[in-house]
C-alpha angles and dihedrals in degrees: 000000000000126000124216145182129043101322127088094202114110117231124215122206092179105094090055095059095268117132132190091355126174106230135202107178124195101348117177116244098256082069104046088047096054089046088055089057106036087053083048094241093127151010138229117251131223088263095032103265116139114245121211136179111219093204122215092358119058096158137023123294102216094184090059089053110107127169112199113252114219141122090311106044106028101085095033100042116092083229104208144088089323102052110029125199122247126197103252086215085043087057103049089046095050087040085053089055099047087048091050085047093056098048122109093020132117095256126185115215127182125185116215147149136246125205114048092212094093083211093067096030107150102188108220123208100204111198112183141174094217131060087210100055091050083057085065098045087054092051085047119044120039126269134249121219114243088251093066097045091076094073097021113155125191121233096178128008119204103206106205119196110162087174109054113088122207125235094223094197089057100027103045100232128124098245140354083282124082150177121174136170116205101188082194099054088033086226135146114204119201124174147158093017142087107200104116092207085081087067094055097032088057098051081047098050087056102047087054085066097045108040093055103025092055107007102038086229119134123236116205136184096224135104122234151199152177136239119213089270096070085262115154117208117192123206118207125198150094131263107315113015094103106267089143101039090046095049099053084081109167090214093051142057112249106221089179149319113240123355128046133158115225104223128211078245094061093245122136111217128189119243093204150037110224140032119256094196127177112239103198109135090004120183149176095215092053107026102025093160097059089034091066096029083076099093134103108326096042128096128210122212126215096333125143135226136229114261114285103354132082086239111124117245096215084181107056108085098182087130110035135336076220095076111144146161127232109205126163112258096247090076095075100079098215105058137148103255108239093017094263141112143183138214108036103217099162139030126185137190123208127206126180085212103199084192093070096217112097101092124249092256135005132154114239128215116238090259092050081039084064097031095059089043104057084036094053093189110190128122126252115265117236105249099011089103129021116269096019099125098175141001111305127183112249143167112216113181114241081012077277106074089146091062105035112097101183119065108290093237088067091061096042082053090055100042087038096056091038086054089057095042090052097041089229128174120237119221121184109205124207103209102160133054136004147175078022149357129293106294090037123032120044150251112273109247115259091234096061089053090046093051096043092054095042085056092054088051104054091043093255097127088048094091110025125108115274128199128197127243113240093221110037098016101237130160109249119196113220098208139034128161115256098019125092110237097236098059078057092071115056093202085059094062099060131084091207107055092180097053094051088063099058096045091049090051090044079060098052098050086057091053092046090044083050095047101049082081099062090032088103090052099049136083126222089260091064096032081055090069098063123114112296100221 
């Protein structure tokens, strides 16, 4: 075993299973980025990101995702198509494997924390095959100082072999990928894949179990931010409704871009250390944080370049509509100090609505607040999950089904009693189609949805006229500054009223056909907020 980097500690791998490792223990990024090219496992780009190909993998693979049930998991767990069992034995035999795999191998670990708030720390020891891949972990997860590093002590370890393919009919998985979480051993598996989200979403999804199961503190899948007046503002949705974009707002502090934890004390505190953002279309002119956030330090995932130059192409998706950049957090220039507000105001959530009928901005009841969340309407995004081609309808609980592993109605009960106690406003946010649906209207322009939610911010949509909308029932404002009235009205939008109708009723039919499955758990101010037609 070597050591390597900046630190004098020795590392032992030895205790995980590892044996005769090469490690190379904390190493900064520069290294790590040179690494990455000299082994040929990456390119420069034209600003000095690093640029990486994922390989077969360029999204999550959401069936390959287990969590082991066991004594600790078996009673809590919303057992399904979501969260699917693993064999505990399966687990420590396949774990053994991986671990006899890795041996012998020149290895990179990095020891690192996860939850800003000092009160909820979980400390994470990342082993990966990759260079590339502990980068990312040191864009992702928070940094401890040196000082810390001497009597640093794991909570949880994420284990990361991209090239290591599982035998299903032995190992129990699905296919030769995997990613399982096992809440006794505090390990996160990872195999047979090179998309680094797996790392982070994993390290999420757990701490979706502890820090409600065993702190009462909510864990949501949502960026937020804070104005000048201590205001939080919390930002709800999956991949690609803007979470991220919306979020890098130059008259507010970004706390972070996708995972915080909702303290008893009323404090938001960001999960991460760093911004995973997505880079299609990317442009200067409408996402000039993460624009400039792409320098040395960042990595680029499965972009493409313009002919004969080292200048990215955000445009050319011949490799995945799902191409994104991992950066730390301290390259966006307007950021909370300590990753953590006080004061939630204002919470929105964000659908990228393929129907094209919700309109762009409403503000939602308490009852509507619980019904979309634990609806959690957006599409699917093209490239966000294998096999996921083009934009798809789909309801995903807590707007983060994929990462939630308790039943989706004991996080809406949480976030449902800390929006009372805070007095917040609910916003729901139309990012995705209008004047159609997808194929033929058109994505609403960023500025309007900028505009709209700078206007909630600031109050002006407290006193202006609302209308209601005849299907869902939303309260539609019918002025904002900045934002032409008829983009306000979806129906509007549309040349076929008619066919606007049918295709708003089609809509509500889904979210009522979603929703039959939480209606037992649900009481009649949350059944209130259904569609209203």
């Amino acid at each position: 075993m070597e050591n390597y980097g900046l630190f004098t500690k020795t590392i032992s791998l030895e205790n995980m299973g590892i044996k005769n490792a090469t490690v190379k223990y904390q190493l900064s990024p520069d290294e790590l980025h040179d690494i990455t090219i000299e082994k040929g496992m990456g390119v420069e780009s034209s600003t000095g990101a690093l640029a990486v190909n994922t390989g077969e993998f360029t999204g999550r693979s959401p069936q390959d995702r287990f969590i082991v049930k066991d004594s600790i998991t078996e009673d809590k767990v919303w057992w399904g198509n979501i969260n699917l069992p693993f064999d505990s034995d399966k687990f420590e035999a396949l774990y053994n494997k991986v671990t006899d795999y890795l041996s012998g191998k020149e290895l990179y670990v990095r020891d690192s924390y996860v939850c800003a708030d000092p009160n909820y720390r979980l400390n994470v020891r990342v082993v990966t095959e990759y260079p590339w891949s502990n980068l990312f972990c040191y864009n992702m997860f928070l940094r401890p100082e040196d000082s810390e590093l001497e009597d640093f002590s794991a909570d949880w370890h994420v284990v990361c072999a991209p090239g290591f393919k599982a035998d299903p009919a032995v190992d129990g998985t699905r296919q030769s990928n995997f990613a399982i979480l096992d809440f006794t051993r505090k390990i996160a598996l990872i195999g047979g894949t090179g998309y680094t989200g797996e790392m982070k979403k994993g390290i999420f999804s757990a701490l979706n179990f502890i820090l409600p199961v065993y702190e009462n503190t909510l864990p949501m899948h949502c960026s937020a931010n804070v104005g000048e007046d201590g205001d939080t503002a919390i930002f709800f949705g999956l991949s690609g409704t803007g979470k991220t974009t919306l979020s890098a707002d130059p008259d507010r502090k970004l706390i972070g871009d996708d995972e915080h934890g909702w303290t008893n004390e009323n404090t938001v505190f960001n999960f991460e250390g760093g911004c995973y953002a997505k880079v299609i279309n990317l442009t200067e002119e409408n996402e000039p944080d993460i624009y400039h956030a792409i320098k040395r330090g960042a990595i680029l995932e499965n972009v493409i370049f313009e002919e004969g130059s080292n200048v990215v192409d955000y445009e050319d998706i011949s490799i995945t509509q799902n191409t994104r950049v991992s950066y730390p957090i301290y390259h966006i220039d307007n950021i909370q100090p300590g990753s953590i507000g006080k004061n939630p105001k204002n919470i929105f959530f964000l659908t990228a609505d393929a129907f094209g009928v919700l309109p762009p901005i409403s503000k939602l009841t308490p009852g509507q607040a619980a019904y979309h969340f634990i609806s959690g309407y957006t599409a699917k995004v093209a490239g966000t999950e294998a096999g996921v081609n083009e934009p798809q309808p789909n309801f995903s609980a807590c707007f983060g089904a994929p990462f939630m592993p308790l039943h989706p109605t004991k996080y809406a009960e949480m976030l449902s009693k800390k929006m009372k106690d805070a007095g917040v406003n609910v916003w729901l946010v139309n990012t995705g189609w209008t004047g159609g649906p997808y194929g033929t209207g058109s994505r609403m322009k960023l500025k309007y949805t900028r505009a709209m939610i700078t206007a909630a911010l600031n109050g002006e949509l407290d006193n202006v006229d609302y209308t209601t909308h005849e299907v869902f029932g939303l309260a539609k404002p019918q002025s904002c500054p900045n934002v032409p009235s008829e983009v306000l009205n979806p129906r509007n939008t549309w040349e076929d009223k008619e066919a606007y109708d049918a295709k708003a009723h089609e809509l509500a039919a889904a979210f009522r056909k979603n929703f039959a499955k939480f209606e037992e758990f649900a009481n009649e101010e949350i059944l209130a907020g259904a569609p209203l037609a």
